[in-house]
PDB file with one MODEL, atoms N, CA, C and O in Angstrom:
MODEL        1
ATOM      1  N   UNK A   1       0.842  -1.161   0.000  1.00  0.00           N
ATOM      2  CA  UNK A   1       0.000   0.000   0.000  1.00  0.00           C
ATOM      3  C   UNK A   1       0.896   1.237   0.000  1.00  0.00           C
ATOM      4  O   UNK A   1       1.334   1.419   1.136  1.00  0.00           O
ATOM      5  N   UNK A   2       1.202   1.890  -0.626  1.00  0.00           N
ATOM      6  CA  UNK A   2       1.544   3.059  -1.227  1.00  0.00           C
ATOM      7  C   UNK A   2       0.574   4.073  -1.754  1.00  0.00           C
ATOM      8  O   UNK A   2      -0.367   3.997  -2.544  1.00  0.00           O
ATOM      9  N   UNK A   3       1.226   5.265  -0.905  1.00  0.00           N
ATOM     10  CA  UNK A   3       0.473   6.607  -1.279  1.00  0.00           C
ATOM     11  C   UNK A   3       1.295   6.848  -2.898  1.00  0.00           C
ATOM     12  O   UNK A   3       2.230   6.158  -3.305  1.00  0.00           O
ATOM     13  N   UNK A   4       0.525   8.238  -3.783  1.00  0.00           N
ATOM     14  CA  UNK A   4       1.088   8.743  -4.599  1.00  0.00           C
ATOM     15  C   UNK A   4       0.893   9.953  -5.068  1.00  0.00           C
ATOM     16  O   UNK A   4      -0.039  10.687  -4.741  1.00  0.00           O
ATOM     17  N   UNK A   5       1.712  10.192  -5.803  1.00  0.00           N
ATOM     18  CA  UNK A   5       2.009  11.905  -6.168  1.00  0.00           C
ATOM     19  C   UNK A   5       2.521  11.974  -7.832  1.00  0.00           C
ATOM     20  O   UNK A   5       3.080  11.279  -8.680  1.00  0.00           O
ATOM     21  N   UNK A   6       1.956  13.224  -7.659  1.00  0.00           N
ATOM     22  CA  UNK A   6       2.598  13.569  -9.047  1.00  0.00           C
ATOM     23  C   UNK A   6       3.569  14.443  -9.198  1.00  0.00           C
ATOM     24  O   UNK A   6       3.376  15.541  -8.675  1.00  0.00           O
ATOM     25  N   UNK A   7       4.408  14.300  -9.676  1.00  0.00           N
ATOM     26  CA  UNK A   7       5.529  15.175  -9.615  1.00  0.00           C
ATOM     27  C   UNK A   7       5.860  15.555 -11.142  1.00  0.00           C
ATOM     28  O   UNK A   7       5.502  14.649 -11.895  1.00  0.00           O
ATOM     29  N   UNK A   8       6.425  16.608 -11.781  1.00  0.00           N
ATOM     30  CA  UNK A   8       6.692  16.852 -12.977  1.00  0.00           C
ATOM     31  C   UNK A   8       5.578  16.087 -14.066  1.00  0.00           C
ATOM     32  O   UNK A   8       6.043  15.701 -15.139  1.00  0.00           O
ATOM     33  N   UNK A   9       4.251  15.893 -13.814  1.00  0.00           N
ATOM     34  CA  UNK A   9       3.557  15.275 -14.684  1.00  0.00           C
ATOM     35  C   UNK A   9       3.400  13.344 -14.447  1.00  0.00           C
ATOM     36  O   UNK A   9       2.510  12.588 -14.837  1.00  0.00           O
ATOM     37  N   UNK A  10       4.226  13.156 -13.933  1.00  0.00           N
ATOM     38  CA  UNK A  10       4.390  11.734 -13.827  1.00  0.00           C
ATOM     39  C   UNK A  10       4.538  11.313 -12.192  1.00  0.00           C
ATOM     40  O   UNK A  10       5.241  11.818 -11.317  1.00  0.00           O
ATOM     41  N   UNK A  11       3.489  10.065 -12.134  1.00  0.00           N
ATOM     42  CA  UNK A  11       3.051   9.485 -11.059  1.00  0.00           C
ATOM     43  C   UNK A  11       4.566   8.581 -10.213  1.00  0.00           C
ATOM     44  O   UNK A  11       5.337   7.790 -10.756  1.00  0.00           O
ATOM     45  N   UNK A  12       4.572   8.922  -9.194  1.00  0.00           N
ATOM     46  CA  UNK A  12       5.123   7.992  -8.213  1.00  0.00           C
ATOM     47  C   UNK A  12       5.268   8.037  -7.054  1.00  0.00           C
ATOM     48  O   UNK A  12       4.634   8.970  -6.563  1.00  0.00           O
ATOM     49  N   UNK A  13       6.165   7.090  -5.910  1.00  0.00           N
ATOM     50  CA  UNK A  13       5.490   6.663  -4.524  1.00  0.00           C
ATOM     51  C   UNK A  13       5.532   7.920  -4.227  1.00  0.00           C
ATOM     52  O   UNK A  13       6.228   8.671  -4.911  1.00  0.00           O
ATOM     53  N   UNK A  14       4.545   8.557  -2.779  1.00  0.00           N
ATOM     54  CA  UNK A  14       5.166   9.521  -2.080  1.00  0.00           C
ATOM     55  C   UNK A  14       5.463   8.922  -0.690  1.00  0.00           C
ATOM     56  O   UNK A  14       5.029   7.780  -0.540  1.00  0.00           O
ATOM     57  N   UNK A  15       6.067   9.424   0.274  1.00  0.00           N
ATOM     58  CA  UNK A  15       6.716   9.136   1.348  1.00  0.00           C
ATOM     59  C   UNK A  15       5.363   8.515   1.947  1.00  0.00           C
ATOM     60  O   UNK A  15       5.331   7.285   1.982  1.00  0.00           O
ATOM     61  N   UNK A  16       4.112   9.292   2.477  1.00  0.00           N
ATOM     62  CA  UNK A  16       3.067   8.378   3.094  1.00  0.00           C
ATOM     63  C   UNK A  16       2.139   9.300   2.273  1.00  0.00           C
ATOM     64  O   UNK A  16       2.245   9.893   1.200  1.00  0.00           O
ATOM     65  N   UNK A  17       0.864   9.135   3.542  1.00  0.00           N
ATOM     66  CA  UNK A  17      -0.457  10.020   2.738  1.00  0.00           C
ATOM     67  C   UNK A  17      -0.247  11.224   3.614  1.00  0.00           C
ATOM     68  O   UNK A  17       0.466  11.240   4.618  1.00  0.00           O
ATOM     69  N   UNK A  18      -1.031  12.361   3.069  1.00  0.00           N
ATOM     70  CA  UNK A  18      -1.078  13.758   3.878  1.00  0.00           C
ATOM     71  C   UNK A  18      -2.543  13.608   4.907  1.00  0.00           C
ATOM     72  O   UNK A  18      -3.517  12.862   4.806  1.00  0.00           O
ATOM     73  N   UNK A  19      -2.294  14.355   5.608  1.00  0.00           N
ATOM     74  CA  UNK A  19      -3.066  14.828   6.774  1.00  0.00           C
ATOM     75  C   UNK A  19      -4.396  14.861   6.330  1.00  0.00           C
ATOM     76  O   UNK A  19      -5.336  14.151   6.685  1.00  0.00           O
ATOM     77  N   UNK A  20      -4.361  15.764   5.519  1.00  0.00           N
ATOM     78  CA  UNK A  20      -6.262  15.961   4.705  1.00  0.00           C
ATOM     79  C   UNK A  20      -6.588  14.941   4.220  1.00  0.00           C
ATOM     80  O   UNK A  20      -7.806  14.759   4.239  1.00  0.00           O
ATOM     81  N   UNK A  21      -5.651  13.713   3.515  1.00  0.00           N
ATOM     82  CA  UNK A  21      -6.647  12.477   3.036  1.00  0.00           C
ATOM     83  C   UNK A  21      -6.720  11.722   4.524  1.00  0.00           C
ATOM     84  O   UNK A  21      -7.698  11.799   5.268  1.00  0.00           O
ATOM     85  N   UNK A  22      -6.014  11.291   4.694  1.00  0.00           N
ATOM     86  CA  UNK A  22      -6.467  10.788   6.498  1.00  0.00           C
ATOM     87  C   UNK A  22      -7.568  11.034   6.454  1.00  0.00           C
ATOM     88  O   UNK A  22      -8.429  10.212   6.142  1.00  0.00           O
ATOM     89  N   UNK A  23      -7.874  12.720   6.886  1.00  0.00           N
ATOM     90  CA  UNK A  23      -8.941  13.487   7.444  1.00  0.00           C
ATOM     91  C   UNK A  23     -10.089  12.439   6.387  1.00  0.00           C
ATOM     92  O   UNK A  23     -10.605  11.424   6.854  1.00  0.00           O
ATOM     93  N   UNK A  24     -10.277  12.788   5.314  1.00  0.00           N
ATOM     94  CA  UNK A  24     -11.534  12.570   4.043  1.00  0.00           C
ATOM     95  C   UNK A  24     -11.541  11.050   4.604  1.00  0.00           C
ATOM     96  O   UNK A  24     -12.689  10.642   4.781  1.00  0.00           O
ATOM     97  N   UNK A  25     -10.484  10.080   4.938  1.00  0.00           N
ATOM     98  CA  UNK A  25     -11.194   8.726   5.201  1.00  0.00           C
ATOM     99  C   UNK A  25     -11.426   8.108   6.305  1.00  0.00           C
ATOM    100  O   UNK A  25     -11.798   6.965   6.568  1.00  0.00           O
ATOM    101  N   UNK A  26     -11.104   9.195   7.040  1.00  0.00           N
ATOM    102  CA  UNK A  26     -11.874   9.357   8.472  1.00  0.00           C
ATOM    103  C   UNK A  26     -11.075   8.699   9.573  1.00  0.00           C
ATOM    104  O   UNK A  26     -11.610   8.212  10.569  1.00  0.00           O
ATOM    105  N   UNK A  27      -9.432   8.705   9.296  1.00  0.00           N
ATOM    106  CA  UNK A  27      -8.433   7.699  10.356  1.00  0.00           C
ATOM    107  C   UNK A  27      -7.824   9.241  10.879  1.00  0.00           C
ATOM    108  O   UNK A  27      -7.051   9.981  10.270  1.00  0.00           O
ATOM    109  N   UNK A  28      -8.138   9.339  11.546  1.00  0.00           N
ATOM    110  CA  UNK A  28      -6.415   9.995  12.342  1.00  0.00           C
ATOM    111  C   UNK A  28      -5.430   9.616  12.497  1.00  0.00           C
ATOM    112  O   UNK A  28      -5.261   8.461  12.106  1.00  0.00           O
ATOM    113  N   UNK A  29      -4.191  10.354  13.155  1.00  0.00           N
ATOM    114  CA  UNK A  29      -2.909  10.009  13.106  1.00  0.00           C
ATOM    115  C   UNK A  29      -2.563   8.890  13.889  1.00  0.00           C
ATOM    116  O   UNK A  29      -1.747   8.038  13.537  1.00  0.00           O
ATOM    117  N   UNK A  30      -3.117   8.892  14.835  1.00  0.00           N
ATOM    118  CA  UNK A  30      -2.610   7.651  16.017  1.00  0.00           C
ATOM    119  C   UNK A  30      -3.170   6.574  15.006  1.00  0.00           C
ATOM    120  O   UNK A  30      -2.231   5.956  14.503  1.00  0.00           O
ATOM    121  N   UNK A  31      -4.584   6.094  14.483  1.00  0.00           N
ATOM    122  CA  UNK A  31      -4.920   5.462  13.977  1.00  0.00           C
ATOM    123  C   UNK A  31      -3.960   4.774  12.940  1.00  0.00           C
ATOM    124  O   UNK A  31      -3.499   3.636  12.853  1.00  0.00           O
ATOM    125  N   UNK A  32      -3.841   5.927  12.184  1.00  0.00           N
ATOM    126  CA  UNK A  32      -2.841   5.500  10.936  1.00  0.00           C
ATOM    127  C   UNK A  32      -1.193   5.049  11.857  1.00  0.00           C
ATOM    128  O   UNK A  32      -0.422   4.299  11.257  1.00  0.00           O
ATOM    129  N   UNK A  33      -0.942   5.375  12.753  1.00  0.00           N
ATOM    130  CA  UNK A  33       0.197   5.112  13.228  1.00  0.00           C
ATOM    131  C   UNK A  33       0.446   3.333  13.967  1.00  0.00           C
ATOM    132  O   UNK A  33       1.450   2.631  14.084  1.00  0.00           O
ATOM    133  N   UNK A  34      -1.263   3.094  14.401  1.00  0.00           N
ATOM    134  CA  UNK A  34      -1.888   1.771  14.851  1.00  0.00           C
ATOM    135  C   UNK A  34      -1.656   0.787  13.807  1.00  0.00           C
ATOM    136  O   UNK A  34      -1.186  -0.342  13.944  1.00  0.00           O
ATOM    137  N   UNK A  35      -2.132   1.489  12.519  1.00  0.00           N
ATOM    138  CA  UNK A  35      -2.895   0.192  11.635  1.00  0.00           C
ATOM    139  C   UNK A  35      -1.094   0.301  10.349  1.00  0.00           C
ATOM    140  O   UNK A  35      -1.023  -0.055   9.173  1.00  0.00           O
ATOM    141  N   UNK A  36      -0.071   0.853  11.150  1.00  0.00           N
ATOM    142  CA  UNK A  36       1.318   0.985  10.266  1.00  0.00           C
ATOM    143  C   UNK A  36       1.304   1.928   8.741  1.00  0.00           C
ATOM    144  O   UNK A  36       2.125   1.818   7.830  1.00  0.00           O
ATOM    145  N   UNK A  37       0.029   2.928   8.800  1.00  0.00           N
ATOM    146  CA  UNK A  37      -0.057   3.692   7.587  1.00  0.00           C
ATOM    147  C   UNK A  37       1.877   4.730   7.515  1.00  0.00           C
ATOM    148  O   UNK A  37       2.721   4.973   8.377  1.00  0.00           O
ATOM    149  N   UNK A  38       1.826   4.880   6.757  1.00  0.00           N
ATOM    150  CA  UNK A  38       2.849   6.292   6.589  1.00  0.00           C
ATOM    151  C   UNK A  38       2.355   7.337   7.006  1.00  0.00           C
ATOM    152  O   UNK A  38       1.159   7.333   6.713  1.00  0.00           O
ATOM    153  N   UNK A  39       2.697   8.427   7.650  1.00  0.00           N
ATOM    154  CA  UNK A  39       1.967   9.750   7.274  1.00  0.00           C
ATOM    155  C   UNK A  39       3.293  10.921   6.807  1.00  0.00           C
ATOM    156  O   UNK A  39       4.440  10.904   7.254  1.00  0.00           O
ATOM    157  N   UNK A  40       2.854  11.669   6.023  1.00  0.00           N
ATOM    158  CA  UNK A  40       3.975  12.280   5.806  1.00  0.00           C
ATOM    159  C   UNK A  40       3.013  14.156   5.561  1.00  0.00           C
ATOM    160  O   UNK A  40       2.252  14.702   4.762  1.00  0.00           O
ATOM    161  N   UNK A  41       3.808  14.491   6.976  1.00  0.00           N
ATOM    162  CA  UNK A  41       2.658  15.908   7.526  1.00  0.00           C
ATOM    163  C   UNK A  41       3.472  17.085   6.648  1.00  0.00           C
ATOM    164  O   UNK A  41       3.156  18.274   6.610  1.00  0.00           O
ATOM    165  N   UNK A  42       4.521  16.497   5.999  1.00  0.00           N
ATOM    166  CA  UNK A  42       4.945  17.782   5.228  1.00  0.00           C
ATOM    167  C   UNK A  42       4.191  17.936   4.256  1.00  0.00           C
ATOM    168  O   UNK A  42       4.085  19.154   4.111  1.00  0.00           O
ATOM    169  N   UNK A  43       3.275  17.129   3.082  1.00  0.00           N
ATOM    170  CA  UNK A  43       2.844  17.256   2.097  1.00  0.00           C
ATOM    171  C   UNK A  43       1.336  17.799   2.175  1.00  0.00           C
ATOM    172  O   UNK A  43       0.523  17.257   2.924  1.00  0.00           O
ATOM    173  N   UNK A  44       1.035  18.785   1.448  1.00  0.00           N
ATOM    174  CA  UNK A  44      -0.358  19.220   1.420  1.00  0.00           C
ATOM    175  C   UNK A  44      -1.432  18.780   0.687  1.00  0.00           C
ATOM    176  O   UNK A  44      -2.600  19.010   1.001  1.00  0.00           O
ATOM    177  N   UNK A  45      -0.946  17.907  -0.663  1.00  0.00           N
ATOM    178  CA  UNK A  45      -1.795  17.418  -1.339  1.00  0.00           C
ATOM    179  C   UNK A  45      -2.500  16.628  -1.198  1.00  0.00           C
ATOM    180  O   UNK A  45      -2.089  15.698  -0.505  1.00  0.00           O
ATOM    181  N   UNK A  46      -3.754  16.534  -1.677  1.00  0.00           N
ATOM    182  CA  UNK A  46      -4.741  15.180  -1.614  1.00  0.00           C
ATOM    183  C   UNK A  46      -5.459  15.071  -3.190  1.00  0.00           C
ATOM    184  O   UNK A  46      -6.017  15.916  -3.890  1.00  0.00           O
ATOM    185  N   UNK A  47      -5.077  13.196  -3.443  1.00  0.00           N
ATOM    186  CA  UNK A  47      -5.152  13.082  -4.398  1.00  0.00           C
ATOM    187  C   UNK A  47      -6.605  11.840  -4.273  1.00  0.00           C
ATOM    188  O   UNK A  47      -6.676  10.851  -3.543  1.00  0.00           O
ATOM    189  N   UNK A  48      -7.423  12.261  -5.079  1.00  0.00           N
ATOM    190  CA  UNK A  48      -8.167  11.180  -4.948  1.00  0.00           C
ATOM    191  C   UNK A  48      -8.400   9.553  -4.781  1.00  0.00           C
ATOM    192  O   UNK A  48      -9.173   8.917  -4.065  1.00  0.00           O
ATOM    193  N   UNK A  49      -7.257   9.089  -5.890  1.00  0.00           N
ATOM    194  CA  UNK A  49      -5.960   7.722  -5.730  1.00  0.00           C
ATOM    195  C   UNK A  49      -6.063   7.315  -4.445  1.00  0.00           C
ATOM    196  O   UNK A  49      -6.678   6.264  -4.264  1.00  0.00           O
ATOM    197  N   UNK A  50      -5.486   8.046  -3.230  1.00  0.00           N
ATOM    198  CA  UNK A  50      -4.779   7.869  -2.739  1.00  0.00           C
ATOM    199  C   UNK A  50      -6.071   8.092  -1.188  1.00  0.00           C
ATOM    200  O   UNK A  50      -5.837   7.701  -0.045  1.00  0.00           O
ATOM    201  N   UNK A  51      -6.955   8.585  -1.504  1.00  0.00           N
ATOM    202  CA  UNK A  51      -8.277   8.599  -0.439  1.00  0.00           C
ATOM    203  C   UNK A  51      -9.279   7.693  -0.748  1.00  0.00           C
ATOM    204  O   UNK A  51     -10.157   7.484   0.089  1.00  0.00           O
ATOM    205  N   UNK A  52      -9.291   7.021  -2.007  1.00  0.00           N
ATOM    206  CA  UNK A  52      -9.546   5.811  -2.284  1.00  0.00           C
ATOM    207  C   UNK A  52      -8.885   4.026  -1.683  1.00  0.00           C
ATOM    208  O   UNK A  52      -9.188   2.896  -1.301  1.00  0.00           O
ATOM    209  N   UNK A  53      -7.882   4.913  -1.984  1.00  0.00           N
ATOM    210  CA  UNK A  53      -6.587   3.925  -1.149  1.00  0.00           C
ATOM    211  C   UNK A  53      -7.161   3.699   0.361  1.00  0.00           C
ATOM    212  O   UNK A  53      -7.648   2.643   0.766  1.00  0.00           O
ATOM    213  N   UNK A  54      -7.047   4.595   0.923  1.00  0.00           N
ATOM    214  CA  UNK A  54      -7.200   4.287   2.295  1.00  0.00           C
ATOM    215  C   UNK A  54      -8.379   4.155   2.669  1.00  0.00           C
ATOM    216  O   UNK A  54      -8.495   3.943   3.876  1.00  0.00           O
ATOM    217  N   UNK A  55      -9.633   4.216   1.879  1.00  0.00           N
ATOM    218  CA  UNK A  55     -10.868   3.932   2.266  1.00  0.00           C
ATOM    219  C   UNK A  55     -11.132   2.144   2.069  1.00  0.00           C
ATOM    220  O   UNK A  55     -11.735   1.514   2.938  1.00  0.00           O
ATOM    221  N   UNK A  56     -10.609   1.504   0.861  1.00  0.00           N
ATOM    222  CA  UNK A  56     -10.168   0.398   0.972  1.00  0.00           C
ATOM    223  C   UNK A  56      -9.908  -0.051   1.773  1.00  0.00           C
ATOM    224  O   UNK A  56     -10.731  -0.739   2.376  1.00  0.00           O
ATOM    225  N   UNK A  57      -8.682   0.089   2.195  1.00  0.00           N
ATOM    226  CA  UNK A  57      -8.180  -0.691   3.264  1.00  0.00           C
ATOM    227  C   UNK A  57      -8.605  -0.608   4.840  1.00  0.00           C
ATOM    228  O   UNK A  57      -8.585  -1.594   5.578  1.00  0.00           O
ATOM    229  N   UNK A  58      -8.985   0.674   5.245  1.00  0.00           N
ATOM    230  CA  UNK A  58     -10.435   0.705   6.191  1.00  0.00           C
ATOM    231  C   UNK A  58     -11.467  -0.548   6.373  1.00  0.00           C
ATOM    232  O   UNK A  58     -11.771  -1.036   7.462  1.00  0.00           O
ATOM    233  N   UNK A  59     -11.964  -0.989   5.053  1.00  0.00           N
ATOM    234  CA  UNK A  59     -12.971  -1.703   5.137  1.00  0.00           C
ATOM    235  C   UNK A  59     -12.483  -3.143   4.949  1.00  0.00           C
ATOM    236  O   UNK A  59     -13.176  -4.096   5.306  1.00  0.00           O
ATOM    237  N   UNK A  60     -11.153  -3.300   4.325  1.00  0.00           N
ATOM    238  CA  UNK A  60     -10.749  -4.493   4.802  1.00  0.00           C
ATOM    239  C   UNK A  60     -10.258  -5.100   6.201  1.00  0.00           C
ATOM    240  O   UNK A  60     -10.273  -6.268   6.588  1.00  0.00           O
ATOM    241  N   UNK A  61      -9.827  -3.957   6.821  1.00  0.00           N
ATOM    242  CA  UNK A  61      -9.405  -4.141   8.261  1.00  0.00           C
ATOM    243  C   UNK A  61     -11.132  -4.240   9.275  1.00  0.00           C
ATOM    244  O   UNK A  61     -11.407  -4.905  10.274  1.00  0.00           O
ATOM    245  N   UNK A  62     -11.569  -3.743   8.857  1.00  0.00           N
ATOM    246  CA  UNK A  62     -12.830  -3.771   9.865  1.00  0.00           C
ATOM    247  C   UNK A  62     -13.838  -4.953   9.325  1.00  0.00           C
ATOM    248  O   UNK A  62     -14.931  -5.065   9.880  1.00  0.00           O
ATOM    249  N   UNK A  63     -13.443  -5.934   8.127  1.00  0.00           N
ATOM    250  CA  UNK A  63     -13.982  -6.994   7.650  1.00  0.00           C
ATOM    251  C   UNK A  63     -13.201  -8.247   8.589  1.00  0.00           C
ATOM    252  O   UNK A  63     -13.797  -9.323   8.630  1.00  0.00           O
ATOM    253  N   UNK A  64     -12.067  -8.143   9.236  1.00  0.00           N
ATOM    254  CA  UNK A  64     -11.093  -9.110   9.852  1.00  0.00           C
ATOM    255  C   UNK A  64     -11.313  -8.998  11.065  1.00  0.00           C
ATOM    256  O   UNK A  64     -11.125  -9.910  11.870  1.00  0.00           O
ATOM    257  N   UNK A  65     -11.831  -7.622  11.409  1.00  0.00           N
ATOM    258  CA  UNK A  65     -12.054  -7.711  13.187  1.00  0.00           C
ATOM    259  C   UNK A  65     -13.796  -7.872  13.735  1.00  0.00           C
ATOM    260  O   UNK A  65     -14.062  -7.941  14.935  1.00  0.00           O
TER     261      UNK A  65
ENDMDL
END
């Protein structure tokens, strides 16, 4: 599970997800820090990709518990 970014036009990893997609899929930081997400609080962007991403995997983790 990898976040992503665009940089110069072209897609690749970014360090984790930013703060605001967290926010949109409804984990906070401790959360994401619980369930081993990345967070990377320097980046401001939110990419849809990537709030998709973590809404996924939300619902796979709460399908196991």
């Amino acid at each position: 599970m990898n976040a992503i970014v665009y940089s110069k036009g072209r897609k690749r990893k970014a360090r984790g997800f930013s703060i605001q997609e967290l926010k949109l899929a409804g984990i906070s930081i401790k959360e994401a820090k619980k369930l081993k997400i990345y967070v990377d609080r320097r980046r401001k962007s939110c990419y849809d990709e990537n709030d998709e991403t973590l809404k996924n995997l939300i619902k796979n983790v709460s399908r196991k518990t």
